[in-house]
Backbone as a printed PyTorch tensor [residue, N CA C, xyz], in Angstrom:
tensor([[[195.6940, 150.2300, 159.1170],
         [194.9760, 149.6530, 160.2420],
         [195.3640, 148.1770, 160.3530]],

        [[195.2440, 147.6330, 161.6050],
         [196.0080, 146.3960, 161.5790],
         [194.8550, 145.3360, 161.5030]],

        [[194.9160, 144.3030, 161.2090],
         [193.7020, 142.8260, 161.2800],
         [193.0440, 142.7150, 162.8960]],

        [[193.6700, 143.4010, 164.2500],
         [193.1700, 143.3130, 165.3410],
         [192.3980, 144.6880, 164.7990]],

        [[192.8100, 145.5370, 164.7020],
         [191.9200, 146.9430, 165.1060],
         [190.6600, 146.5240, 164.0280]],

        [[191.1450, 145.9120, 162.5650],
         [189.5550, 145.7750, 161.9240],
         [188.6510, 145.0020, 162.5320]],

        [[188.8380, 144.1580, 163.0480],
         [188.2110, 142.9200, 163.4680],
         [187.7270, 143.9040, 164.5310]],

        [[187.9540, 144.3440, 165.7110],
         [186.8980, 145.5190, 166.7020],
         [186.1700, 146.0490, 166.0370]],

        [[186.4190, 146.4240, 165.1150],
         [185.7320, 147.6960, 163.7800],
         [184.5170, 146.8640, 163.4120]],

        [[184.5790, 145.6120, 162.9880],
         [184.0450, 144.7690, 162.3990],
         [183.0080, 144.5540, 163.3240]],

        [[183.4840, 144.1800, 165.1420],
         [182.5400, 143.1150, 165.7760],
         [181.5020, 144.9520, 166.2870]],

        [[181.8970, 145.9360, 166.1650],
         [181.5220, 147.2930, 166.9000],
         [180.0210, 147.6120, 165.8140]],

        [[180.2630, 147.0500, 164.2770],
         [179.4570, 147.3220, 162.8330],
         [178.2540, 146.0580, 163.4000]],

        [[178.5540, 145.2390, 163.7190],
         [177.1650, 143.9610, 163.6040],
         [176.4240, 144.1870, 164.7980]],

        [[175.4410, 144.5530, 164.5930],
         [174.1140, 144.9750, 165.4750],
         [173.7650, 143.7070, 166.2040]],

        [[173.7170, 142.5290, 165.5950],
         [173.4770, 141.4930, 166.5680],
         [174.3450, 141.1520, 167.6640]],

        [[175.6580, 141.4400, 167.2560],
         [176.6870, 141.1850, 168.1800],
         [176.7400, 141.8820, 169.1270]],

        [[176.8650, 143.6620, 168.7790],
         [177.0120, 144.1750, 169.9030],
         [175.6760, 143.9490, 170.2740]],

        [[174.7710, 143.6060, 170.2350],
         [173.1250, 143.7690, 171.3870],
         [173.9370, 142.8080, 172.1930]],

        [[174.6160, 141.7460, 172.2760],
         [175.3140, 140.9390, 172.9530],
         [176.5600, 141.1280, 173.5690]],

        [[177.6580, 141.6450, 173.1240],
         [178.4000, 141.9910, 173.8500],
         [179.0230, 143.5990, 173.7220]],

        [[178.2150, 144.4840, 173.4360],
         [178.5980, 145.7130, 173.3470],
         [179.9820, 146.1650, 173.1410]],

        [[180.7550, 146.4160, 173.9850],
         [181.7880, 146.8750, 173.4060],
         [182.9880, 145.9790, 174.6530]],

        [[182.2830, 144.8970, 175.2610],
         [183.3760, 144.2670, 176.3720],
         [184.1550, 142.7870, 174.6480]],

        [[184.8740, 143.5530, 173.9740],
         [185.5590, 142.9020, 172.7730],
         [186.9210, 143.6090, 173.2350]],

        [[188.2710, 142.5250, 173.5020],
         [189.2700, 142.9530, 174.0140],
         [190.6540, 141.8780, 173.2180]],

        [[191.5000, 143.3420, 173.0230],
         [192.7100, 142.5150, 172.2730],
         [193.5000, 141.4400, 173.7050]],

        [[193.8030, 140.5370, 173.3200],
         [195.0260, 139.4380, 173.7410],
         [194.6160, 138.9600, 175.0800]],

        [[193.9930, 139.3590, 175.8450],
         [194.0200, 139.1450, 177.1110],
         [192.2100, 139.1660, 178.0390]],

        [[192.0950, 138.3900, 178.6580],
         [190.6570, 138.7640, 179.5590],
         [190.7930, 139.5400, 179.9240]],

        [[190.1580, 140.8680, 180.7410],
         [190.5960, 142.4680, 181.3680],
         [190.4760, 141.5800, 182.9130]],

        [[191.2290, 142.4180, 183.5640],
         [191.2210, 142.1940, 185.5660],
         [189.3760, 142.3620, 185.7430]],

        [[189.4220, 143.0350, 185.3750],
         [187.7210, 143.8070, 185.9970],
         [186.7330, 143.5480, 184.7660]],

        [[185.7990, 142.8460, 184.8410],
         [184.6000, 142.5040, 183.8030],
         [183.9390, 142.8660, 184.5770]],

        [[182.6880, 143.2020, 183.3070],
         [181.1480, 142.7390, 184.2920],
         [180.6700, 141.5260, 183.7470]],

        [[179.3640, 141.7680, 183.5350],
         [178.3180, 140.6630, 183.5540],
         [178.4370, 139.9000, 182.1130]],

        [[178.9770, 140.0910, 181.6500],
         [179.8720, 139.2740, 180.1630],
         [178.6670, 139.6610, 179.3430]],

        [[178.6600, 138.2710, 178.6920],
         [179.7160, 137.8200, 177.8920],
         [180.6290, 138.8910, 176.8230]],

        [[182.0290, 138.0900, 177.0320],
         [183.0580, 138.9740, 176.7270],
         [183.6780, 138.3800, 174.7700]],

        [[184.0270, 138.8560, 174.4500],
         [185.3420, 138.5490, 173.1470],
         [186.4490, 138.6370, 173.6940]],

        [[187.4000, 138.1850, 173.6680],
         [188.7150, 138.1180, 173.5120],
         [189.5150, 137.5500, 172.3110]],

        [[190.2880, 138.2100, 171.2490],
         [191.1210, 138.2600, 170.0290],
         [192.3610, 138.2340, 169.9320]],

        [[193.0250, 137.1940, 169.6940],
         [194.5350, 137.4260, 168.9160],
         [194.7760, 137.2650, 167.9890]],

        [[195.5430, 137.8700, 167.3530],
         [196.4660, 137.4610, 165.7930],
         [197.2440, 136.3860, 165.8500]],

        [[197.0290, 135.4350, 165.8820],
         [198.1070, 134.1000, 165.6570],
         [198.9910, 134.2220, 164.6010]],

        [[198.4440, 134.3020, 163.6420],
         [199.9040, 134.6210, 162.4560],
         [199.3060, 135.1910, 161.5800]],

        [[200.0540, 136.0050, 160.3840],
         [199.4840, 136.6500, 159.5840],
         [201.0610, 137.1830, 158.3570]],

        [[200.4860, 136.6900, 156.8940],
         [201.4770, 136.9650, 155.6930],
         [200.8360, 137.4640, 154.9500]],

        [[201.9140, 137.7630, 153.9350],
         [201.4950, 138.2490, 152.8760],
         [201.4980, 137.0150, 151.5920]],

        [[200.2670, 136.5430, 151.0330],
         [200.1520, 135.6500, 150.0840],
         [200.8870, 135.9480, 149.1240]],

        [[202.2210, 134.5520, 148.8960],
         [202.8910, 134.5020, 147.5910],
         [202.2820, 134.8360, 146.2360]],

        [[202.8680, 135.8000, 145.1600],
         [202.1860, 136.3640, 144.2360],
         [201.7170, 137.3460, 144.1320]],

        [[200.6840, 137.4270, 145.7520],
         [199.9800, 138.7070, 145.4960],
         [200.0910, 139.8560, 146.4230]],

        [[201.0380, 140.8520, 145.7000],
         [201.4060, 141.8870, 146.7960],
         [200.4440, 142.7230, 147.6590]],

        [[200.0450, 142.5540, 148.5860],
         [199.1550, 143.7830, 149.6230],
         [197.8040, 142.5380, 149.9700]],

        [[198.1300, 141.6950, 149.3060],
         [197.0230, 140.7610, 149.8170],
         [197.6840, 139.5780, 150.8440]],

        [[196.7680, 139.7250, 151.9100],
         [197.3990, 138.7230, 153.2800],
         [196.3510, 138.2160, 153.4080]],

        [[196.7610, 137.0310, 154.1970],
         [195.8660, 135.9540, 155.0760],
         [196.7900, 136.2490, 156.5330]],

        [[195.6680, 135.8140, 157.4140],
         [195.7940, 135.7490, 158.8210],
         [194.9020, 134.4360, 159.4190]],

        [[195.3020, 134.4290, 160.4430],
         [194.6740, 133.5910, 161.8380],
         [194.5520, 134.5230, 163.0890]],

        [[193.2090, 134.3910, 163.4920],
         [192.7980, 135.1390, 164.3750],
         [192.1210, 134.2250, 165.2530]],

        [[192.6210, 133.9760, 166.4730],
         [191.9630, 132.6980, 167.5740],
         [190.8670, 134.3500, 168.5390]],

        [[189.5010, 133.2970, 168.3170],
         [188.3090, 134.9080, 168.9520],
         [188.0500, 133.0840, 170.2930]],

        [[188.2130, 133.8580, 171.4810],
         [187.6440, 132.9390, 172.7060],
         [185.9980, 134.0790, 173.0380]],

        [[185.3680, 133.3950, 173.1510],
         [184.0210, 133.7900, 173.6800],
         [183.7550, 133.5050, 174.9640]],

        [[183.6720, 134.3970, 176.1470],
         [183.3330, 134.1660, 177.6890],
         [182.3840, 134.0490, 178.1860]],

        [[181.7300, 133.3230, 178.6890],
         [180.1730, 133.5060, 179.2620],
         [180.2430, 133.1660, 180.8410]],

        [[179.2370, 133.7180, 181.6410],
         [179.6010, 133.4400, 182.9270],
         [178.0080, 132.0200, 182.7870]],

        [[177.7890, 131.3840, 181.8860],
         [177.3620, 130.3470, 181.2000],
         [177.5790, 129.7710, 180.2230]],

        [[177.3660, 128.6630, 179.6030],
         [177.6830, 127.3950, 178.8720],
         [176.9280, 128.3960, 177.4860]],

        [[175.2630, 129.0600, 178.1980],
         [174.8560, 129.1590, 176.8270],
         [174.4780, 130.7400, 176.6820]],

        [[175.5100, 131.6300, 177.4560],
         [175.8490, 132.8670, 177.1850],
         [176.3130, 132.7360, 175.8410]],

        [[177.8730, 132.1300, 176.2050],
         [178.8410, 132.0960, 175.3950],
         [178.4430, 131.4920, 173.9290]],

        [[177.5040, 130.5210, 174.1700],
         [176.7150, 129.8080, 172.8200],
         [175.9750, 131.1100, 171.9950]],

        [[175.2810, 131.7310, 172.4430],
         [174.4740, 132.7760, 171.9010],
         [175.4760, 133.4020, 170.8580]],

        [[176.6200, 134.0180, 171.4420],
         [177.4780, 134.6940, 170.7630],
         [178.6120, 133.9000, 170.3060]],

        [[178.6850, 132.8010, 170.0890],
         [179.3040, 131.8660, 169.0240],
         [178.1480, 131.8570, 168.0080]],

        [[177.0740, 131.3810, 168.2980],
         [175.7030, 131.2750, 167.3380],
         [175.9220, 133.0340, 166.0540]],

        [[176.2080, 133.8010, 166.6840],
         [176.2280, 135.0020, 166.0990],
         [177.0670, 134.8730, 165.0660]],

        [[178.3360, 135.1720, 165.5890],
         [179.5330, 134.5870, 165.2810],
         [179.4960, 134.0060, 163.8550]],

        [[179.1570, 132.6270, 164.3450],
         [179.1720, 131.5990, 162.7490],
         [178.4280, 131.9280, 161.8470]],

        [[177.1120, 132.8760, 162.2440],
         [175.9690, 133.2580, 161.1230],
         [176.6680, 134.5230, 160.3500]],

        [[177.6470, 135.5910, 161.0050],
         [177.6890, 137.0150, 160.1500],
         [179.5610, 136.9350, 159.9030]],

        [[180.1910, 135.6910, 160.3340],
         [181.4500, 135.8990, 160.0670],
         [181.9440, 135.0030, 158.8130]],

        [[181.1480, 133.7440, 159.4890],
         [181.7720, 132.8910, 158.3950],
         [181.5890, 132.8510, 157.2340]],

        [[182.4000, 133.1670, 155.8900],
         [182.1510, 133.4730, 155.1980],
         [181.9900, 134.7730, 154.9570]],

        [[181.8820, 135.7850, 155.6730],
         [182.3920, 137.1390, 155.4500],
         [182.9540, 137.1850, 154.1010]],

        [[182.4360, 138.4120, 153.3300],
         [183.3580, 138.9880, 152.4310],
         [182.7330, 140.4460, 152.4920]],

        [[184.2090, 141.6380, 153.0340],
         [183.4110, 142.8760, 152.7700],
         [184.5580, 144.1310, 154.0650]],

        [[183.7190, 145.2880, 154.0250],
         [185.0700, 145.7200, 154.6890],
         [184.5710, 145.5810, 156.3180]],

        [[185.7830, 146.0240, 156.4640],
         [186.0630, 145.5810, 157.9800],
         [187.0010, 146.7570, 158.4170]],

        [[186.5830, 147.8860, 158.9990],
         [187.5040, 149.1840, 159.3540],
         [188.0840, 149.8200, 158.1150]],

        [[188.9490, 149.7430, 157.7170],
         [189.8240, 150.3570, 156.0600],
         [190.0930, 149.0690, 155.4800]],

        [[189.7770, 147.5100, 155.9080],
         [190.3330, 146.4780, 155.3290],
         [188.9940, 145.8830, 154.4980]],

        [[189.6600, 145.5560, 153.5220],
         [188.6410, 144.8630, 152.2400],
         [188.5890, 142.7980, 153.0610]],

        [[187.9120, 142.4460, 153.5740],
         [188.4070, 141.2510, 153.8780],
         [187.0520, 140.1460, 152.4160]],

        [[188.1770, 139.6990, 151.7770],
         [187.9410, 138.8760, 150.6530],
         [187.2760, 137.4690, 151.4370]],

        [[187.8180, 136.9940, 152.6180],
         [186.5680, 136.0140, 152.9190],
         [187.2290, 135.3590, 154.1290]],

        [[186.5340, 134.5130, 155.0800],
         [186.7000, 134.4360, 156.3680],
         [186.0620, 132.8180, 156.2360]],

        [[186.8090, 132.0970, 156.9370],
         [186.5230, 130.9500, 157.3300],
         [186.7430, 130.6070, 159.0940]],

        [[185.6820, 130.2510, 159.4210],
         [185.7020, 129.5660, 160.9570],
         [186.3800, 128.2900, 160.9120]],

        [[187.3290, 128.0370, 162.0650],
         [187.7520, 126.4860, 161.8670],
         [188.1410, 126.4200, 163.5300]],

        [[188.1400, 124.9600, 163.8910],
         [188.8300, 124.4190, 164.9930],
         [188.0810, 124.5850, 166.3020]],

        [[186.4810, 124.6180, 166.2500],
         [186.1720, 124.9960, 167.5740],
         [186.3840, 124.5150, 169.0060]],

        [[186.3780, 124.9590, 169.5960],
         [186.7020, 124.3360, 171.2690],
         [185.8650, 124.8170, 172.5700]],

        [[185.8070, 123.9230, 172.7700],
         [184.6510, 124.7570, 174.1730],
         [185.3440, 124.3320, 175.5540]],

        [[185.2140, 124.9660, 176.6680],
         [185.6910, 124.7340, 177.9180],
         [185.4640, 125.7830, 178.7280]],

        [[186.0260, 125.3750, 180.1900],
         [185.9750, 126.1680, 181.1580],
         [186.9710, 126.5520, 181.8420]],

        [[187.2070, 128.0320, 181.5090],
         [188.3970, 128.7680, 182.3080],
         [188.5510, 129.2520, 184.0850]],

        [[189.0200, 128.7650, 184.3780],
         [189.4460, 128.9030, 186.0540],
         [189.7630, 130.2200, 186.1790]],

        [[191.1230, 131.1710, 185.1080],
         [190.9260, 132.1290, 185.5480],
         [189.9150, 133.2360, 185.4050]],

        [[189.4660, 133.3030, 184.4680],
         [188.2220, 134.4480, 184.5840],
         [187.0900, 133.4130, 185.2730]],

        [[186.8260, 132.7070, 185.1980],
         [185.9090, 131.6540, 186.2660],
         [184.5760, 132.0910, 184.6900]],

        [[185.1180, 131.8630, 183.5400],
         [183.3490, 131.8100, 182.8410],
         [183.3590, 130.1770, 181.9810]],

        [[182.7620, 129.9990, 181.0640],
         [182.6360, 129.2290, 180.1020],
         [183.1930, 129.8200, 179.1980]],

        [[184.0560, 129.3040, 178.1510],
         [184.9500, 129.6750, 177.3560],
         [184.2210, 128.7010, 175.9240]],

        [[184.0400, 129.3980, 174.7210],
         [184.1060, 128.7830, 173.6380],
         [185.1530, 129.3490, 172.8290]],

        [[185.9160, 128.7340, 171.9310],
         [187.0770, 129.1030, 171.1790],
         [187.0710, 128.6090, 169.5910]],

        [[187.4540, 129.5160, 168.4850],
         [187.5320, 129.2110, 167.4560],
         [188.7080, 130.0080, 166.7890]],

        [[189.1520, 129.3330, 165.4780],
         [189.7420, 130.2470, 164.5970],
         [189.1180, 130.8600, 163.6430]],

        [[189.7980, 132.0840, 163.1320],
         [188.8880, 132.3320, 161.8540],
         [190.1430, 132.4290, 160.8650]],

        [[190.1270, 132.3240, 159.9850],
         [190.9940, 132.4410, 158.6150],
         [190.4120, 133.4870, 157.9090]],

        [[191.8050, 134.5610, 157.6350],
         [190.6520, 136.2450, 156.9130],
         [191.8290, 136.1990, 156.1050]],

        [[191.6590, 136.3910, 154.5990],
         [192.3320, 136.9530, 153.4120],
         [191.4840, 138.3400, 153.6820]],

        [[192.5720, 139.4580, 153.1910],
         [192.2290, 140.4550, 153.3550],
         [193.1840, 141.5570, 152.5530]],

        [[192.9990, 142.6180, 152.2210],
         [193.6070, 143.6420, 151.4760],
         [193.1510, 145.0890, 152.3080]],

        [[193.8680, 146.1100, 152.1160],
         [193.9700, 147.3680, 152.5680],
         [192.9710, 147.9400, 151.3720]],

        [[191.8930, 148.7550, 151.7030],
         [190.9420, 149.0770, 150.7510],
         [192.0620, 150.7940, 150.2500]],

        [[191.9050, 151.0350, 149.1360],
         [192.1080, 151.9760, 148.4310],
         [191.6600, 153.2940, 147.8370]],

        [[190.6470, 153.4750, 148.8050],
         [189.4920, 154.6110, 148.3300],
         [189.8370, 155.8130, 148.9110]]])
């Protein structure tokens, strides 16, 4: 399973999240057609395999949060920083050893026309073995 598909797996498992954005969580791109948001949007920015340790990787994952408000999008950043950061645990078939939030950004996107908050997360992670 790849670090995008866990990370859906992941945001689909937290009950607070989805009461918030159900299942509008989308790889790489805003969709043409939304509804009433607030949305996720996820990419993989980069992702290795840590020197030394074979099957164990780190990644960068940039998550933008959409709100068709300032404090849509806050709600579900608020989520966000409480059940991610710091994460350790699985995530779809992936063991993720621990998650750091970094770099936040907030703004407003013209093309989907919402409020945009933006962060990275940093995930060491391993393929679980069971």
């Amino acid at each position: 399973m790849s670090l995008a598909e866990s990370f859906y797996e992941w945001t689909q498992a937290e009950p607070e999240l989805t009461e918030l954005v159900a299942d509008r969580v989308y790889p790489a791109r805003f969709p043409q057609e939304v509804s009433g948001g607030p949305e996720l949007v996820y990419t993989v920015i980069s992702s290795n395999t840590e020197l030394g340790s074979p099957g164990f990787m780190q990644a960068r994952l940039q998550i933008d949060i959409f709100g068709k408000s300032f404090a849509a999008a806050e709600r579900v950043a608020k989520v966000l920083r409480k059940h991610l950061h710091g994460y350790r645990g699985a995530a779809g078939s992936q063991i993720w050893q621990g998650v750091v939030l970094e770099n936040e950004q907030s703004g407003f996107d013209d093309g989907p026309n919402r409020f945009r908050l933006s962060f990275d997360a940093r995930i060491w992670w391993s393929e679980s073995h069971e």
